[in-house]
C-alpha distance (Angstrom), angle and dihedral (degrees) to the residues before:
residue distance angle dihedral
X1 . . .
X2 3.85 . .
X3 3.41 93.7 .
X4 4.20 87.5 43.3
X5 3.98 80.2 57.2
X6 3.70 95.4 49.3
X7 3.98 95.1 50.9
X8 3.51 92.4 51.7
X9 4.33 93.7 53.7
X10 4.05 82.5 44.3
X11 4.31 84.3 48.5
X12 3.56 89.8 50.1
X13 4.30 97.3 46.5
X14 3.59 84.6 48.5
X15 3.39 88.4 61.5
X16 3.99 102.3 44.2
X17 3.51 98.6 117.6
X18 3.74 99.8 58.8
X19 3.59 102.0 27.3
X20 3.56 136.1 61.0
X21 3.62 121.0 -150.1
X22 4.11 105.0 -146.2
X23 3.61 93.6 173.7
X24 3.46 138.0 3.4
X25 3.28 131.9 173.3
X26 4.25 130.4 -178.6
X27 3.46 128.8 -166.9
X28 3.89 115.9 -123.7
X29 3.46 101.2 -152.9
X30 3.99 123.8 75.9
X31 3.74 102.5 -64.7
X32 3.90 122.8 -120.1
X33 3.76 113.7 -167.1
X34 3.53 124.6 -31.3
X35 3.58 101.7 -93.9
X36 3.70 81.2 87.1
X37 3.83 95.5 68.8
X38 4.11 113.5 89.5
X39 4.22 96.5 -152.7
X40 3.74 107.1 176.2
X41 3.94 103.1 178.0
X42 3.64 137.8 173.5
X43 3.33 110.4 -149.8
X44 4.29 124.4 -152.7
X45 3.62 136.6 -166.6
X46 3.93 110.9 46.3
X47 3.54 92.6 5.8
X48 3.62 103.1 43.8
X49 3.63 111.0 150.6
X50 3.85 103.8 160.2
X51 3.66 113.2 35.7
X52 4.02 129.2 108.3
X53 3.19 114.1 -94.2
X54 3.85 98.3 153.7
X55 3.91 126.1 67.8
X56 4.06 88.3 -1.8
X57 4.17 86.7 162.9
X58 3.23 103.7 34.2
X59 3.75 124.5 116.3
X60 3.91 113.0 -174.3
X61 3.75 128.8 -17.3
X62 4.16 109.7 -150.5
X63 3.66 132.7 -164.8
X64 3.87 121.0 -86.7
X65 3.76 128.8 -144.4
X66 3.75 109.6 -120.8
X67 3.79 120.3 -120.8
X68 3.04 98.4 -114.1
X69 3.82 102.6 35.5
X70 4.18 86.5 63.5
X71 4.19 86.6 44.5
X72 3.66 82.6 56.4
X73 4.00 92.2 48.3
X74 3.57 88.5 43.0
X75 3.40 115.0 31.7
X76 3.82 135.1 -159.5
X77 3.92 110.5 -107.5
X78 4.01 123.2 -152.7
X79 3.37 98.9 -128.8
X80 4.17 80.2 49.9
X81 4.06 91.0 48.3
X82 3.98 96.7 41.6
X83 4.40 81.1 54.5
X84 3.71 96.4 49.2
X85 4.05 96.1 44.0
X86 3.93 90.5 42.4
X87 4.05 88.7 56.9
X88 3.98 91.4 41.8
X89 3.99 88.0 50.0
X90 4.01 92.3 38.3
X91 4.15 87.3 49.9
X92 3.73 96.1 40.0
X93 4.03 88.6 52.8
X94 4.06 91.7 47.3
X95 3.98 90.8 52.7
X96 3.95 88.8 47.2
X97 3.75 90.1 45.7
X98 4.05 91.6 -126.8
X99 4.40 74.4 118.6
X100 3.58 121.2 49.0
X101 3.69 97.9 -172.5
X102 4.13 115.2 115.2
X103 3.52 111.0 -114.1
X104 4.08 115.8 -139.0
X105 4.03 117.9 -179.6
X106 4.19 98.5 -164.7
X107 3.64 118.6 176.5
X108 4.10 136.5 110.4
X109 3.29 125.5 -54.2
X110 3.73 89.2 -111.8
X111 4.03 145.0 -4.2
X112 3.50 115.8 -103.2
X113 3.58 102.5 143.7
X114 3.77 125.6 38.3
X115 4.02 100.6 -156.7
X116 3.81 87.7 45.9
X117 3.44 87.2 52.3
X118 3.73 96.5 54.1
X119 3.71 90.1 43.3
X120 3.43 92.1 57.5
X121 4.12 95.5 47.7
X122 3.26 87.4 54.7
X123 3.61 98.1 55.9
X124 3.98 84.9 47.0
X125 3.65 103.3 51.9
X126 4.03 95.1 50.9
X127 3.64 84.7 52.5
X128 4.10 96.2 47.6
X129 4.05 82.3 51.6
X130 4.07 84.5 64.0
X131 3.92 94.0 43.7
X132 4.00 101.1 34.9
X133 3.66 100.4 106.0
X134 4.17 89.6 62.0
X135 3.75 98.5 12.4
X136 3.65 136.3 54.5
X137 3.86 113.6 -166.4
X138 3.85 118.8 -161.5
X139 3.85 106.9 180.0
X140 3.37 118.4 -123.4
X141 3.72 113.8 -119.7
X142 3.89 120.5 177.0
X143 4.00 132.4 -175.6
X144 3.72 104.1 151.5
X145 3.96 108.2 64.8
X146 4.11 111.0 -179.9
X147 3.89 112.4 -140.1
X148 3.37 126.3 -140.3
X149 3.89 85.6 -143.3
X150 3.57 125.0 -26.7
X151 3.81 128.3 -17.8
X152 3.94 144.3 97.4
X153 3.24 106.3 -23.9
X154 3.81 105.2 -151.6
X155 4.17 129.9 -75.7
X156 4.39 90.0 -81.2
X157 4.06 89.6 73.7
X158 3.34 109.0 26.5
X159 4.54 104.7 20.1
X160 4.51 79.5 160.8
X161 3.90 94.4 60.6
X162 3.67 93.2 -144.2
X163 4.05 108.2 90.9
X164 3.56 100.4 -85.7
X165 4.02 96.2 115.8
X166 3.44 96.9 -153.3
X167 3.67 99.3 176.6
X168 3.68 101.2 166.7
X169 3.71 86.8 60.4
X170 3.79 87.8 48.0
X171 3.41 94.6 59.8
X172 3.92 96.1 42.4
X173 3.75 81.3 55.0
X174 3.73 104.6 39.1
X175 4.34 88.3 54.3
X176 3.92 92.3 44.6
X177 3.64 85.4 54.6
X178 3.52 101.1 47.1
X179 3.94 100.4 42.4
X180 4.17 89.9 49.6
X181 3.89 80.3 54.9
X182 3.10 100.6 44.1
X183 4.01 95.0 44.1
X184 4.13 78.7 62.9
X185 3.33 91.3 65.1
X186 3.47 98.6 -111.0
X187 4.37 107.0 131.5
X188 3.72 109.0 -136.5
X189 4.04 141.2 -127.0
X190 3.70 134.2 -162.9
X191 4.05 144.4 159.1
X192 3.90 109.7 -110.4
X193 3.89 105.1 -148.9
X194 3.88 105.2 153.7
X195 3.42 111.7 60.4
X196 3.84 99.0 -136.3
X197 3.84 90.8 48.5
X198 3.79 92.4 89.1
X199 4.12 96.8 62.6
X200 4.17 85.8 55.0
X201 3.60 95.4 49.1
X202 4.29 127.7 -0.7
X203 3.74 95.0 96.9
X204 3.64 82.7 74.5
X205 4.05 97.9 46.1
X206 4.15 120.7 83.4
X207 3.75 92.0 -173.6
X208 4.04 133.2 26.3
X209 3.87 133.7 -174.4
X210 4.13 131.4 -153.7
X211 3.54 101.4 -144.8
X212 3.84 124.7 -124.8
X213 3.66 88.0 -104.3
X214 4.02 96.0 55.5
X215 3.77 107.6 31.4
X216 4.08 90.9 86.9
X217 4.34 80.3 54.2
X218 3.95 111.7 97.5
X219 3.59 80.6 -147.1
X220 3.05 97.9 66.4
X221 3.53 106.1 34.4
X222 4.41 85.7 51.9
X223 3.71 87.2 54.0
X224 3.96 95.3 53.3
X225 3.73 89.5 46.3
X226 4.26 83.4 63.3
X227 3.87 92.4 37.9
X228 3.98 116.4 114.0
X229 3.28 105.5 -142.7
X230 4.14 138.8 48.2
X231 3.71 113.5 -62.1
X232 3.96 133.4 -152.0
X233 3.86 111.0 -152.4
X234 3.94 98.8 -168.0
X235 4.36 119.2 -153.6
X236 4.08 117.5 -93.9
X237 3.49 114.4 -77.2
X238 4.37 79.8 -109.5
X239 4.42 78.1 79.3
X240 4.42 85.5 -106.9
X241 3.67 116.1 143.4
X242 3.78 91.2 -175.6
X243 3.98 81.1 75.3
X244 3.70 81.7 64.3
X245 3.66 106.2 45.3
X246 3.23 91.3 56.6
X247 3.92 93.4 54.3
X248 3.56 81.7 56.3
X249 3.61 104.4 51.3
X250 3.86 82.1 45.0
X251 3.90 96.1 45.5
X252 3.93 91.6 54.7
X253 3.55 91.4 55.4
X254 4.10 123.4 87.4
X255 3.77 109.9 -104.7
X256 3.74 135.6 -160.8
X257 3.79 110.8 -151.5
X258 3.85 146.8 156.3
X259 3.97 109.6 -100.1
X260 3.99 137.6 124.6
X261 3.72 131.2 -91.5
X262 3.91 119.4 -123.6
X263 4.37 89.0 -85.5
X264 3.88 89.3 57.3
X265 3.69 91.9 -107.7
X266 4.33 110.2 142.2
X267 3.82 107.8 -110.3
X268 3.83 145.5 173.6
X269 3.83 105.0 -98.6
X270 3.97 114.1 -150.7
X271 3.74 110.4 -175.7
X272 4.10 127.0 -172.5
X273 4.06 83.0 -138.6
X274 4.04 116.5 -108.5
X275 4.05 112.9 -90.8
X276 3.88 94.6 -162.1
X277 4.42 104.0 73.1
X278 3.31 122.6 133.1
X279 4.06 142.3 165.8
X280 3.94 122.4 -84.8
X281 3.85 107.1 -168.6
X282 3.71 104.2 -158.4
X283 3.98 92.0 164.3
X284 3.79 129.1 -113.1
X285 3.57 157.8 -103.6
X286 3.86 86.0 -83.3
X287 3.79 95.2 48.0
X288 3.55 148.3 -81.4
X289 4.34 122.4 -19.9
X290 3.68 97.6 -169.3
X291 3.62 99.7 104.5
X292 3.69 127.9 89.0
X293 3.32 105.7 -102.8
X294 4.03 85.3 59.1
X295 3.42 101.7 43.4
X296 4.19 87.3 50.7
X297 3.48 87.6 53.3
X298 3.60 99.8 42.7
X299 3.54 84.0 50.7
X300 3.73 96.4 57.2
X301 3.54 85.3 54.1
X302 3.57 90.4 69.4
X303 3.40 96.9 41.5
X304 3.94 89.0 56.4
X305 4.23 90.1 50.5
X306 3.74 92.0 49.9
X307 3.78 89.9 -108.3
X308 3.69 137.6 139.5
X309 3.60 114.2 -86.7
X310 3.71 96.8 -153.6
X311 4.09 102.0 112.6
X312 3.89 137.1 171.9
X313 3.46 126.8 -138.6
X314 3.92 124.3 -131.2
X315 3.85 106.9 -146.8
X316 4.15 90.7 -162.5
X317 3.66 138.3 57.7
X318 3.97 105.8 40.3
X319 3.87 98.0 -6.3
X320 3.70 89.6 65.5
X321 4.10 92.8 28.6
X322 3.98 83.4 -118.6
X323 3.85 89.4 -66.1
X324 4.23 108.7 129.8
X325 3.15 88.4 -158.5
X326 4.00 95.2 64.4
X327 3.76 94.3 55.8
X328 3.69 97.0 85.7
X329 3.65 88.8 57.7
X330 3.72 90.4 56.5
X331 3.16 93.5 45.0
X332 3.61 103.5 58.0
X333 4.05 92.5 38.3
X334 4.03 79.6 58.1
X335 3.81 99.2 43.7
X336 4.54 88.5 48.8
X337 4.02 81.5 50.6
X338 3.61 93.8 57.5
X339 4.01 86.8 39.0
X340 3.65 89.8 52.1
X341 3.61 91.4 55.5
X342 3.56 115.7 -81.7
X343 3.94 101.4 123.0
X344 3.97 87.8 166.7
X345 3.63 85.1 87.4
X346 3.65 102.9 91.4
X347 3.39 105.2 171.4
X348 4.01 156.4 -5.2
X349 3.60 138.6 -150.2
X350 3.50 124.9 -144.7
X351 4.39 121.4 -167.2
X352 3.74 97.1 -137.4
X353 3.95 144.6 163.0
X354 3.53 156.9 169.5
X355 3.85 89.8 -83.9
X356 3.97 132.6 15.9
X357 3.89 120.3 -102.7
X358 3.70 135.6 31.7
X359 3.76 133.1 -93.7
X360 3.78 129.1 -150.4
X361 3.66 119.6 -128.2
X362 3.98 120.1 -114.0
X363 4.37 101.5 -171.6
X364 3.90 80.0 -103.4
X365 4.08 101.4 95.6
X366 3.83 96.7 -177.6
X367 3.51 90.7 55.0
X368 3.63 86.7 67.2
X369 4.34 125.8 109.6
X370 3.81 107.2 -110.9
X371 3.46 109.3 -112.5
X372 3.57 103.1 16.7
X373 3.89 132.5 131.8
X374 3.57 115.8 -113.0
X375 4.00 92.4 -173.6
X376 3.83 116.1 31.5
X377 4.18 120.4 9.9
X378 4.06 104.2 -109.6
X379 3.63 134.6 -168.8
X380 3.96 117.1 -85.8
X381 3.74 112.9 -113.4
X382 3.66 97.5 -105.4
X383 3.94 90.8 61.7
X384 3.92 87.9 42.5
X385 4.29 87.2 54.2
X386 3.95 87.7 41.4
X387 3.78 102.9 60.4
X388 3.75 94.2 27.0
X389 3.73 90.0 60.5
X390 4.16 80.9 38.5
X391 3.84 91.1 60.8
X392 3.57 93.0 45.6
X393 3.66 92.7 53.1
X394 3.83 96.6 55.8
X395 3.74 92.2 33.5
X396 3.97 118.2 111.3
């Protein structure tokens, strides 16, 4: 029986890889039969019964602030409200032509610092007092940055810049900064790239983009169909505004989705589908689309899918081949195609700050330049004052 003994320890070796042996315990003394062996064995494979199958890769799961728990903390204002729904109405009445001022959203390429931030809008709204009648300025005012692989990933996950993602700070942050903007009077723009950002902060945004990386996403293009204000879909990243007229055709449409309601609870979302989309070209992987011959043809695109026409015109990313100081450039050839008669151009966005450049980030915050990019390089604000006053100037 000894040897009987010894096959069945070999038997169970053998099998090492797909079972696990909980318990086993072996007689020392001559075996009899083998009733006498006590084999308590977990078997994997087919007849897994106790392995992970759920969360295998994830690390910790935290606690969330509710929606409406950090609109109670920080609370919508009136003077706040009355900004954001006078920039939704002002936007919705330049992409329906009823106002023929050009729309510019200027502002850095992301929020990394809240007092820069405010410096900055207040800078911006004392110069959209001396441009108003021809120009309305929306400041640009980012939190969510999409990466094409790894990398900061905006001021709403990690507001310490040093890893420790913590988002509900970054949303306490990101609403403080945009309702003491907005109660400046200064309307507000931003990228929406989680889904369940919008409950914690859109009533305080006039204007919102899809970025060239999301608008192919049915995600995304579902949640803009529910979003309350205006909404930019910009082309693929591949330079394709076809990417982005479908969006649109998509976005317009009422959508049933999976989302969460304002106390954090999952829901069913049923939108009506959002009326006011349009095209951002921001350029492409094959170079810039800012010219007229692009824009025409981007236009006909919309034309074909039954869309509006009415586009803006990104003067970063691939229209300025991620050089800052190409924007200007594209901005003015923009602004003289809108002089020369193109009033389907609605709009352009400029990446702008305090000071020219970009920075990258070392864990140590202080250490940082004021008013620096740490994403994308941006225009100073003297450039940013120059060719704003420029367009205004040569503007009808």
């Amino acid at each position: 029986m000894c040897i009987m003994r010894q096959r069945i320890i070999k038997l169970l070796q053998r099998h090492a890889n797909s079972c696990r042996v909980s318990k086993l315990k072996l007689p020392s003394h001559p075996l009899t039969g083998f009733s006498d062996f006590r084999i308590y064995i977990y078997i994997y494979g087919e007849t897994m019964k106790d392995q992970e199958t759920l969360d295998v890769n994830i690390q910790e799961v935290g606690a969330l602030i509710s929606p409406s728990k950090l609109g109670n903390q920080i609370p919508n204002s009136s003077n706040a409200t009355k900004a954001v729904l006078k920039g939704r109405v002002d936007i919705q009445n330049i992409l329906t032509s009823e106002d023929d001022r050009l729309l510019v959203i200027a502002g850095p390429c992301s929020v990394h610092n809240t007092d820069e931030a405010l410096d900055y809008s207040k800078k911006l709204i004392e110069l959209s007092e001396k441009v108003k009648d021809k120009i309305l300025v929306v400041m640009r005012v980012y939190f969510e940055k999409p990466r094409t692989t790894v990398g900061w990933k905006g001021m709403l996950y990690d507001p310490n810049l040093n890893d420790t993602f913590d988002i509900n700070l970054g949303l306490k942050k990101a609403r403080e900064l945009l309702l003491k903007i907005n109660e400046s009077g200064m309307p507000t723009a931003t990228e929406f790239l989680d889904p369940i950002v919008p409950q914690y902060i859109a009533d305080l945004v006039s204007w919102a983009a899809i970025g060239a990386r999301t608008t192919e996403s049915q995600t995304h293009r579902q949640m803009a169909s529910g979003l309350s204000m205006p909404v930019g879909f910009k082309n693929g990243t591949d330079g394709r505004a076809q990417t982005a007229v479908d969006a649109l055709i998509a976005a317009r449409a009422p959508q049933s989705f999976l989302g969460i309601d304002h106390e954090g609870k999952s829901s069913v979302i049923h939108t009506k589908g959002n009326p006011y989309g349009h095209l951002v070209l921001r350029g492409g992987n094959q170079g810039p689309n800012f010219r007229a011959e692009s824009v025409s043809e981007a236009q006909s695109l919309c034309s074909a899918g039954d869309v509006r026409p009415q586009l803006m015109v990104d003067c970063s990313h691939g229209n300025s081949n991620k050089d800052h100081r190409l924007q200007a450039p594209a901005f003015k050839d923009v602004v003289q195609q809108r002089v020369d008669g193109n009033n389907n151009i609605i709009g352009i966005m400029i990446e702008s700050n305090m000071n020219p450049g970009a920075q990258k980030l070392n864990g140590n915050a202080s250490s940082l330049e004021y008013g620096v990019s740490v994403t994308d390089a941006c225009i100073g604000w003297d450039e940013t004052e120059e060719i704003l006053n420029w367009a205004y100037d040569i503007l009808p």
